[in-house]
N, C-alpha and C positions, 0 to 999 in steps of 0.2 A: 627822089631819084631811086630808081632802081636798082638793091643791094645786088653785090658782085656776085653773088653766091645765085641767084636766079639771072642776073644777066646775061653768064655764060657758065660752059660745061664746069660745077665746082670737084667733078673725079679728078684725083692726081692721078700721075703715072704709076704702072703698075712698079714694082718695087722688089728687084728679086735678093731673096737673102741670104746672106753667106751660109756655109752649111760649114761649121767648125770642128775636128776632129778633137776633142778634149779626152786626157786622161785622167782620171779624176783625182782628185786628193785628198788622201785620208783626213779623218779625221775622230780623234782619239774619243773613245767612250765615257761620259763625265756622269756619274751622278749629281745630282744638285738637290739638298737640301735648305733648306731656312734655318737659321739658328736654334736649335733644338727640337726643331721636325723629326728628324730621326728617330729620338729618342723616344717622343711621342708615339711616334707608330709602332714601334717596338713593345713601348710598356705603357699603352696608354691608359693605366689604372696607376702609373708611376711606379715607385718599387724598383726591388733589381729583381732578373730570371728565378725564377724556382725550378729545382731541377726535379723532372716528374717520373715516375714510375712509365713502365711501359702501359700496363693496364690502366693508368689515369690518363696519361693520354687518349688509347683510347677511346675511354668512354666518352673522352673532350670530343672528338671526334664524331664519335657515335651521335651522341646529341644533337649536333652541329647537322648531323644528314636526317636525322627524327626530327627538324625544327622543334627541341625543346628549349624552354632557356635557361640562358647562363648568364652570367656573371659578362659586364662589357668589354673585359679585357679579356675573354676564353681560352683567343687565340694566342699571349703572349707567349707561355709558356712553353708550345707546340716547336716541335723539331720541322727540319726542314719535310721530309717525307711526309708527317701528320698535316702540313699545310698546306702540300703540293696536292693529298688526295683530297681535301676539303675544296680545293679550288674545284677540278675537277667532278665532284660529285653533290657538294650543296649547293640547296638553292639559293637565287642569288640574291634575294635580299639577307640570308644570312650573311653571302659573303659581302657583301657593303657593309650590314650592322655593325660585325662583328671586327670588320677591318681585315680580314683574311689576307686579302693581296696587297696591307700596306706592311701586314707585318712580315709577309715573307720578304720583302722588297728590303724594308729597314733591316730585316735581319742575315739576307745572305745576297743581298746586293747584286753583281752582275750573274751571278749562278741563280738565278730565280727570273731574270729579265723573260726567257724563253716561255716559261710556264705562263707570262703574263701576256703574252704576245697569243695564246692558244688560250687566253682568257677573253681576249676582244668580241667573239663572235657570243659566249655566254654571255658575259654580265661588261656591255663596254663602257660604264659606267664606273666600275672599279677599276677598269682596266687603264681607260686616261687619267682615273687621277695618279696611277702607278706612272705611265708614260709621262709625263708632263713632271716629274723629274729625271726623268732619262734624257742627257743631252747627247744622241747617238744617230747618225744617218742609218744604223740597222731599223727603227722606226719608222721609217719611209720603203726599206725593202720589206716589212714583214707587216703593216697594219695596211688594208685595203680599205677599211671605213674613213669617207672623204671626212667625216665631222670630227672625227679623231685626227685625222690627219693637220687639218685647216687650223685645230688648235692649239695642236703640237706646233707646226711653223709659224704661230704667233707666237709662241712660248723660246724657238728657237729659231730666229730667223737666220742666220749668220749661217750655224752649223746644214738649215734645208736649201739654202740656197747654193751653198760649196756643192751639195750633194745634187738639187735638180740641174745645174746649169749644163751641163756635159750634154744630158739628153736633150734636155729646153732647146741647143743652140744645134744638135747636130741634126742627122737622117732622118726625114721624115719614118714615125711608127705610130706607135700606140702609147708606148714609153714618154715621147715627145708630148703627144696631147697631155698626158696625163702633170705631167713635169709639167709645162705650161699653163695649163688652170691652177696649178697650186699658186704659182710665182704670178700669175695674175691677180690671186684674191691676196696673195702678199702682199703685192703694189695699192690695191684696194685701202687693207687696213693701213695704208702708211710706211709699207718694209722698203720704199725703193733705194733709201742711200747705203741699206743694206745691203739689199742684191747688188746693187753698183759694186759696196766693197767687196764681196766675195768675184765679182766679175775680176777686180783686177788681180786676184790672186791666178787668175788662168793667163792674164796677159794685157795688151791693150786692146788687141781686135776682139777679144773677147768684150770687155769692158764698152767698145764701141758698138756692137752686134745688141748687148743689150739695151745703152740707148737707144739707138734704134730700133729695138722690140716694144720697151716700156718706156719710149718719149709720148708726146702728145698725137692721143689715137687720130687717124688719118681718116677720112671718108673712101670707100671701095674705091678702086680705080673702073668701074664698070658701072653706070647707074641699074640702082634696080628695078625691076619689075614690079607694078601696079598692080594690084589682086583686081579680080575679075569685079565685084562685086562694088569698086570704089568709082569707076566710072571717071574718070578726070575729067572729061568734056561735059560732064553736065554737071561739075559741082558749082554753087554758083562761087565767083570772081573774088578773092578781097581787094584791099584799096591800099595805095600809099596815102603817104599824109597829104601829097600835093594832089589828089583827086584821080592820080591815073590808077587805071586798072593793071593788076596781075594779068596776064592774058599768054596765049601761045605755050612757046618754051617753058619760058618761066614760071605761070600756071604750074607745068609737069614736072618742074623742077622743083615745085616747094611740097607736090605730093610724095615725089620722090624721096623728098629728103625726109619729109614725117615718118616713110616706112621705115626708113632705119633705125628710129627710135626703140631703146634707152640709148642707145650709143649715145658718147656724150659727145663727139664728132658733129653727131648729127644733131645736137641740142647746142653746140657751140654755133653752126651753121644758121639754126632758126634764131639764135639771138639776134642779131641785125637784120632780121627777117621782120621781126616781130615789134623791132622796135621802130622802125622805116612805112609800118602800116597802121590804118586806121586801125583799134582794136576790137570797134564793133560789126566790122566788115570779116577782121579775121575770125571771130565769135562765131560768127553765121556759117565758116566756112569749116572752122572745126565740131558742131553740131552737125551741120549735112554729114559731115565724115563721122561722123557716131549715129547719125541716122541710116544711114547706110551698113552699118555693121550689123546695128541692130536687125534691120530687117533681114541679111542674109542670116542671119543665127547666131550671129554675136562669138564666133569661134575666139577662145583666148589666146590661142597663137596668132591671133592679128591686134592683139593688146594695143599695137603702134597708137589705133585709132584712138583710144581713151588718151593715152602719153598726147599726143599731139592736140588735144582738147586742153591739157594741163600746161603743154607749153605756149599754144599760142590762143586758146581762148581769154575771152574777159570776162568778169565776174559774172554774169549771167550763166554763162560755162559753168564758172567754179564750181556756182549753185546744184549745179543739175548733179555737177560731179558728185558730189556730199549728197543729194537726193538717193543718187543711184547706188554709192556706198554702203547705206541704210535700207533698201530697199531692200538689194540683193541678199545683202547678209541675212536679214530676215526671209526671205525665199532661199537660204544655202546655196547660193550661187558664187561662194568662197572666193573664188579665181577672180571672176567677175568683179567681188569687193574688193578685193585686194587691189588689182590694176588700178581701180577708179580712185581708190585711195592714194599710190601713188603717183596716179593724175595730180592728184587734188593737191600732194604733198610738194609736187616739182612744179607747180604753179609759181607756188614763192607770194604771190598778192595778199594784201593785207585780209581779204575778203577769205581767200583760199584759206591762209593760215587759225583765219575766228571759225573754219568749220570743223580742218582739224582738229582745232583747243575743243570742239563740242562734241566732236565725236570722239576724244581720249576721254573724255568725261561723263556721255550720256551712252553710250553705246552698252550691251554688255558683256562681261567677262569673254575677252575672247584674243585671237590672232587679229580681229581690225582694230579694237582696243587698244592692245599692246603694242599695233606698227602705230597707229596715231601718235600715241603717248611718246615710242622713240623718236619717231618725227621731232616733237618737239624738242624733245631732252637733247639730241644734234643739233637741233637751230640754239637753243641755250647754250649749249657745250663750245659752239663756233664762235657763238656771242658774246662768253662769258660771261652770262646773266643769268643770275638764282629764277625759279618758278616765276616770282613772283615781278620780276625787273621783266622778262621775257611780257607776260600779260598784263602789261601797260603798252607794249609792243604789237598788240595782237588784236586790238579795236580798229575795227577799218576807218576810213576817212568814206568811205565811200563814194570818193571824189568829189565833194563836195566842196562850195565855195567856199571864204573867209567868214562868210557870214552863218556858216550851217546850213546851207540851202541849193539846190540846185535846178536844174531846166528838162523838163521834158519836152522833145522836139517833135510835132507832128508835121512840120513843114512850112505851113502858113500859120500856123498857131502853135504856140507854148505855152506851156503851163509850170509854175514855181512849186517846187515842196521842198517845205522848211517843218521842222520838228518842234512838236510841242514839251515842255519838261514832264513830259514823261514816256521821250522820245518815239510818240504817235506822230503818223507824218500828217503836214496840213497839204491840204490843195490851193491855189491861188492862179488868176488866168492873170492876163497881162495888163491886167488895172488895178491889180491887188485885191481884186474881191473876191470871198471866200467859195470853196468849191467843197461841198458834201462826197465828191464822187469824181473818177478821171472821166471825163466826157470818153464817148466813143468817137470811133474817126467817123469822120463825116466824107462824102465823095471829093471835097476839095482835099483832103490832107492826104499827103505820102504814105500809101497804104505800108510801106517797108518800117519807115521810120515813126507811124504811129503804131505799129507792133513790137517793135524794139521798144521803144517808151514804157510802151502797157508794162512789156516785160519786166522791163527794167523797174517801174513802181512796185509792181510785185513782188521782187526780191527785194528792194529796199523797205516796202513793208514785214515782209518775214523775216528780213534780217533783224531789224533792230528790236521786232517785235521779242526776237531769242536774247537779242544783245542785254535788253534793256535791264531783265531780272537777273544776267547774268552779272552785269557789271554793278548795280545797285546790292550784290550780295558781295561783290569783289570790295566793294570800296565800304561799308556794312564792318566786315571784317581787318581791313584798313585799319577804321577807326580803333577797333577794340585792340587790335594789338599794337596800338599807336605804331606804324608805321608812317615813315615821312620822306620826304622829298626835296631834291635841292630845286633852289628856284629857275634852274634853266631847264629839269624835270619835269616839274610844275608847271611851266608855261608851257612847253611843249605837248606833255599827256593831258592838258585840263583847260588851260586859258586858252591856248589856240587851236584845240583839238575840237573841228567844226561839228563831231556828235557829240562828246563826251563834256563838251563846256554846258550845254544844257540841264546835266545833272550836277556837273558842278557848282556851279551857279546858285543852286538850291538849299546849300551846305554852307559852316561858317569853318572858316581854317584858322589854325595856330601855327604862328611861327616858335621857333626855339629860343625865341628871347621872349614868349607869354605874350605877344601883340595877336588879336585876331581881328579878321578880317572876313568881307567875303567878295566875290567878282559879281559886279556889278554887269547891264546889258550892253555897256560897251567897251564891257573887259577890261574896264579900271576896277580898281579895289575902293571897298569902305567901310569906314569901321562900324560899331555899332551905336554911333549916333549919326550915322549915316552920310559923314563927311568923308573927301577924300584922303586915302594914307598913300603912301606905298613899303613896300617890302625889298631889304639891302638883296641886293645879290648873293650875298652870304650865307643866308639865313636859309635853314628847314625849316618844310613846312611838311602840316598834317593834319587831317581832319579831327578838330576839336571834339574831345567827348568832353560830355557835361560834366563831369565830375573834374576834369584839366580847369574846365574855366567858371566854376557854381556860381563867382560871382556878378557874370555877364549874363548868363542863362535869360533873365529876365526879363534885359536890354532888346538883348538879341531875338527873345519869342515878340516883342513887340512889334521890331522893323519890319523881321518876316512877316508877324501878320499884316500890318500894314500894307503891305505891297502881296497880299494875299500869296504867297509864297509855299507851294505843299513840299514838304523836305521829302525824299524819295525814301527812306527808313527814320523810325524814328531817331534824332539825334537831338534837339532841344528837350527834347520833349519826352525821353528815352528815363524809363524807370532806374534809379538809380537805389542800388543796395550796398548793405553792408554785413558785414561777421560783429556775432559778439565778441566780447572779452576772452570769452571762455573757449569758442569758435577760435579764435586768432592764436591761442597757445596748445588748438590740439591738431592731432594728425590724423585726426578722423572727423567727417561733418556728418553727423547726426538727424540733424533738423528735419530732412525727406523721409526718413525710415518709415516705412509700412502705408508709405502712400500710395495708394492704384491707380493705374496708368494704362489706358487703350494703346495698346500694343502699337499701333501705326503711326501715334504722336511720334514715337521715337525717331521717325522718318527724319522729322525739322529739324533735329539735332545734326543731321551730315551737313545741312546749312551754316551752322553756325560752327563750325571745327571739330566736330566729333567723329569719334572712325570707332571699329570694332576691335577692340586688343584682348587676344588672349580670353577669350569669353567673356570680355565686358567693355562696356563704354568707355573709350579714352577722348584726353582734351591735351592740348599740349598747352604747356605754359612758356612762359619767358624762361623759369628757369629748370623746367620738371616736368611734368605731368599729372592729372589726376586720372581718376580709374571710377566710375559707378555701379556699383553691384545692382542686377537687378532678378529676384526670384517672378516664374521658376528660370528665368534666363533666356534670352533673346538668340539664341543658336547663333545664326548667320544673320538673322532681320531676314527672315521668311515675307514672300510678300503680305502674307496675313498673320502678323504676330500675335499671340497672345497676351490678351491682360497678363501688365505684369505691374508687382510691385518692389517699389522702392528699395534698396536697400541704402550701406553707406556708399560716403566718398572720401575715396582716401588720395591723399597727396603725394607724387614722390618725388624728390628730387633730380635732376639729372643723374646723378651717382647711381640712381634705384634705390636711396636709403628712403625710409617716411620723412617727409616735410614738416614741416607745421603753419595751419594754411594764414599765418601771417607772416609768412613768407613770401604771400601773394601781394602784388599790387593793388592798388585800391580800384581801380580799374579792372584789374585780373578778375578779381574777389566778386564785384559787383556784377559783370558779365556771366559769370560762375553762376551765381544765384540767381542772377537773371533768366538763364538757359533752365536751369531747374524750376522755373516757377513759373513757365512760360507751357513747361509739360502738363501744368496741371490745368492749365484755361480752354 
């Protein structure tokens, strides 16, 4: 059935708005400090005042404009005049260093506010941290920088809302717009039952006019206009589920609506759009519509075309999205990346979400980096799910059957692909016998529907081909820091998850009452004499390191080999170490000292939990961290680092006090030494 939203005209009436005369209402000037902030910025070497000489002042001063240095606290002592001319005359990293503008602020309060306001366009970096305890609508009349501004009314929403509303609600000017994108990106970060409350302090119709401003955004009452270069009559048709075609009106109504994209109006619109259509029909339709961009020049004020690829394409889309992501950013086509980014990000599909997790991950250092990474840190934050809860979340299914497997359709012919444990896909025609290669289409089969297919094996081969090492180092690292899982967890990310039970499968688990186990081909459990168990519902579970269960190890290398079984890391079969005596009561490991090491081994260390702290290799522990010295020192991990050798490792606690590394797990301890002895093969 054809949604409402393409069946007939979805513009509402146009909507004229009351125009409110408000007087505004003061509101009183507040400093706002934190419990001995103040004092801090005052005397931030602690101490009381010293009272200085003219000529020591001074030369405080003097200094301060010679960038010589001083002492961190320079400026406490400084009178009001010696810290008004430092504002005005040094440079500004002195005045951030040194604290200039927090200590005139701490020290002569609203009589210094002014100087800081004629500090914004030098250093506005000192300046908001000054502003953002100023709780004063004078802020909004004397700071013209929007990022100062957007900050400050997150910081006081209450007091910028009393103050924008008068404008916001009255005569069309320039005042109006500008009042109105604040209280927009207010409602954005979450301000709205704030504005609401300052609305009723004007009145009801007040309070009513903003609902009405900031309720749920409305689609234009005028459809818009189609860019020349999009063509609506020859893009090709998508489908409903019941086989009819989009056609006519409707057609022009879903191109329509795509241009008004990000609006969320118009992404509310495409929801029942999207979900009412075949999704490999809508794919085709949002790729023509980025084909066509493409070829006219790809201007980025027609972004629409990417967004609408992200709302109603299907994972074939996604792909290209994340192609094009990468591509661009390496060619500096910045805008370009960005958009298709978040294309990729307002997808929402499990497929869309495993390319952002690879592009917050592989990409480098940069603005696509960091939108990715936020991306997900919002889907966690919404979630309420740590890193690591979210990326159990983020293995696609790739719609795949119950069984792991699914159908390529060429019309008169299909063809099966199911995954092998080491999730390489198999081929298989429709007798079951095995296929080296996807046939090409032949003149009997649906030339459409055997290109979709092609397609579509090709990203499911590239997909899992990235999945495969990514999740075998995800679950790798699992093990070692025993992480576990409750059993409705369990079944869900592992037993019935139709890519992810493959690797599973290949692994033996521990539950938290010491039973292990492993999943058997038809997703039953058994132990290691290869009889059926099952596991309470109660019960966590985790994947067994050998050291948890040394005295199965045995058992368990036998079954597997039996049933020729290749485990995806080692884990039976996984080197197992330990610390001496002497190791265990100190706070430094010794053992590697003056070992030489090809610079670029260091690389496999980021695999295994290692980051760069503070000029040297860190690990995090359960309950601390260690830290690896290595001369003459790995800078940053240059792409070509140099031989370096060993030094120590030292241990620290959570607190940052030294540990003593039998403090560590046996586990901990053993992975520890493991990681170091893995550098030297």
């Amino acid at each position: 059935m054809l949604p409402d939203v393409l069946a007939k005209p979805p513009w509402p009436p146009p909507r004229k708005r009351a125009v409110l005369v408000l007087a505004p209402i003061a509101c009183e000037d507040r400093i706002v400090f934190a419990d001995g902030e103040r004092e801090k910025w005052a005397h931030p070497g602690g101490g009381e005042e010293k009272r200085l000489e003219v000529w020591q002042r001074e030369e405080i001063v003097t200094k301060l404009r010679m960038k010589d240095i001083l002492q961190i606290d320079a400026a406490t002592n400084l009178e009001k005049d010696d810290l008004l001319l430092a504002l005005r005359e040094c440079d500004v990293r002195f005045i951030e260093h040194y604290g200039i503008a927090r200590a005139l602020f701490a020290k002569y309060g609203l009589d210094a506010i002014d100087a800081v306001f004629a500090l914004v366009e030098h250093a506005p970096s000192s300046a908001l941290e000054v502003i953002l305890h100023f709780d004063s609508p004078r802020v909004l009349r004397s700071v013209q920088r929007d990022f100062l501004l957007e900050r400050w009314c997150d910081r006081f929403p209450l007091t910028a809302a009393i103050e924008l509303l008068p404008a916001a609600l009255g005569h069309e000017s320039d005042e109006r717009a500008k009042s109105l994108k604040l209280l927009k990106r207010m409602r954005r970060s979450g301000h709205v039952d704030v504005i609401r409350e300052a609305a009723t302090q004007y009145g009801n119709e007040a309070l009513a006019e903003v609902d009405r401003l900031f309720g749920p955004e409305r689609l234009p009452s005028h459809p818009p206009s189609i860019p020349s270069f999009v063509s609506a009559a020859t893009l090709p048709r998508a489908r409903l589920l019941d086989g009819q075609t989009i056609d006519g009106e409707a057609h022009e109504r879903l191109v329509q609506l795509a241009t008004l994209l990000p609006m969320q109006a118009a992404r509310d619109a495409l929801t029942p759009v999207r979900d009412a259509c075949d999704r490999e029909s809508l794919g085709v339709f949002a790729s023509a519509l980025v084909d066509r961009w493409l070829a006219a020049g790809a201007a980025i004020e027609e972004k629409w075309v990417l967004l609408a690829a992200g709302v109603l394409g299907d994972d074939i889309v996604a792909r290209k999205l994340a192609d094009w992501t990468t591509s661009w950013t390496k060619e500096k086509l910045h805008a370009r990346a960005r958009a298709s980014l978040e294309a990729l990000s307002i997808a929402g599909s499990d497929v869309a979400l495993m390319h952002v997790e690879r592009l917050s991950r592989t990409m480098k250092k940069g603005a696509i980096r960091d939108n990715a990474a936020a991306t997900l840190e919002a889907i966690a934050k919404d979630r309420s799910l740590s890193q690591e809860e979210l990326a159990d979340r983020l293995v696609p299914s790739f719609d795949l059957d119950p069984s792991g497997a699914t159908w390529l359709d060429f019309g008169p012919r299909k063809f099966r692909v199911s995954f092998d444990e080491t999730l390489a896909p198999e081929l298989f025609d429709e007798t079951g016998a095995r296929l080296e290669r996807l046939p090409r289409p032949s003149s009997s089969d649906d030339a459409t529907r055997a290109a979709h297919a092609a397609a579509m094996y090709k990203g499911l081969a590239a997909d899992t081909k990235k999945i495969a090492p990514d999740q075998v180092r995800r679950l790798e690292s699992a093990m070692c820091t025993e992480r576990s899982w409750s059993m409705n967890e369990f079944r869900r990310f592992f037993v019935e998850h139709p890519l992810l039970v493959h690797i599973a499968r290949r692994l033996v688990w521990l539950t938290a009452s010491g039973a292990t186990f492993r999943i058997g081909d038809d997703r039953s459990f058994c132990d290691s004499s290869d009889r059926d168990t099952t596991v309470g519902d109660d019960q966590r579970v985790r994947i067994a390191h050998p050291i948890a269960i040394a005295s199965e190890v045995g058992a368990w290398s036998t079954l597997l080999g039996d049933y020729h079984v290749v485990q995806p890391f080692p884990q039976l079969g996984r080197d197992v170490l330990s610390l001496t005596a002497d190791e265990k009561a100190a706070t430094i490991l010794t053992r590697f000292v003056g070992v030489k090491i090809p610079g670029a081994r260091f690389f496999t260390l980021k695999h295994r939990g290692w980051s760069f702290r503070d000029h040297q290799l860190g690990k995090s522990m359960r309950d601390g961290m260690v830290l690896l010295t290595t001369e003459p020192g790995l800078g940053f991990l240059a792409s070509r680092p140099e031989e370096q050798t060993l030094g120590e490792v030292s241990l620290y606690a959570n607190t940052h006090k030294p540990a003593t590394f039998g403090d560590l797990t046996a586990i901990e301890a053993s992975e520890l030494l493991r990681d170091l002895e893995l550098l030297k093969k």
